[in-house]
C-alpha positions in Angstrom: -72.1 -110.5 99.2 -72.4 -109.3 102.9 -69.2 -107.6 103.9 -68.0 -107.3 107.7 -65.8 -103.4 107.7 -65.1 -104.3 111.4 -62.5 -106.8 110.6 -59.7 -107.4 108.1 -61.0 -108.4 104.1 -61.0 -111.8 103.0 -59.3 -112.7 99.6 -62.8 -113.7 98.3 -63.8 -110.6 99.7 -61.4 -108.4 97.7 -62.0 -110.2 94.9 -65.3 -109.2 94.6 -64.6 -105.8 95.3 -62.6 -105.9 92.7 -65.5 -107.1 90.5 -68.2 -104.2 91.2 -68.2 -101.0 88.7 -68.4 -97.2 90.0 -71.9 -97.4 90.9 -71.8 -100.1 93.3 -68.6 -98.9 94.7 -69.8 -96.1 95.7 -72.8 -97.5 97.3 -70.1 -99.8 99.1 -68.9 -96.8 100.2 -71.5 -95.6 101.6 -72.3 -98.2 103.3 -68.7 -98.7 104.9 -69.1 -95.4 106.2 -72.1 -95.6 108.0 -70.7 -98.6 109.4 -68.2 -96.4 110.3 -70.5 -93.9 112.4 -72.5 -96.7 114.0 -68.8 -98.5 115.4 -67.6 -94.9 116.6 -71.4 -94.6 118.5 -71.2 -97.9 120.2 -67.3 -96.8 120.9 -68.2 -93.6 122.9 -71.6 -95.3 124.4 -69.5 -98.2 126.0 -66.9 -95.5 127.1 -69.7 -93.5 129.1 -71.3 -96.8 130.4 -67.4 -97.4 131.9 -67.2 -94.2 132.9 -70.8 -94.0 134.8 -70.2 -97.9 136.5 -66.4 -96.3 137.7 -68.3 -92.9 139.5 -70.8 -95.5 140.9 -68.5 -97.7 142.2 -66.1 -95.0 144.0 -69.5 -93.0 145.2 -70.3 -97.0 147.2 -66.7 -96.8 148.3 -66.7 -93.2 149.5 -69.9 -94.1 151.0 -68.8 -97.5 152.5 -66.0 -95.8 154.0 -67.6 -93.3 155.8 -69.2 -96.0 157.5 
């Protein structure tokens, strides 16, 4: 079973958590938190991409201005 860690777990989804032994909990695990890093890595990219588009957009109106 594929399981989304980006949103809240689904009975069925718990369920079979539930199910799995050490081993593939672990792996789970694993997975989950590199899930983790890649959500936290598109989190600070979309932040900078904000943050770049905002200087741009005051540089046009500083420039505009002086106009």
């Amino acid at each position: 079973m594929e399981i989304d860690f980006r949103k809240k777990l689904t009975e069925e989804e718990i369920i079979y958590i539930k199910g799995l032994d050490k081993k593939q909990l672990l792996a789970l695990k694993q997975k989950c938190a590199a899930e983790i890093i890649i959500c936290d890595t598109n989190q600070q990219n979309r932040k900078i991409l904000i943050n770049s588009l905002y200087g741009a957009l005051t540089l046009i109106e500083e420039i505009l201005s002086a106009l």
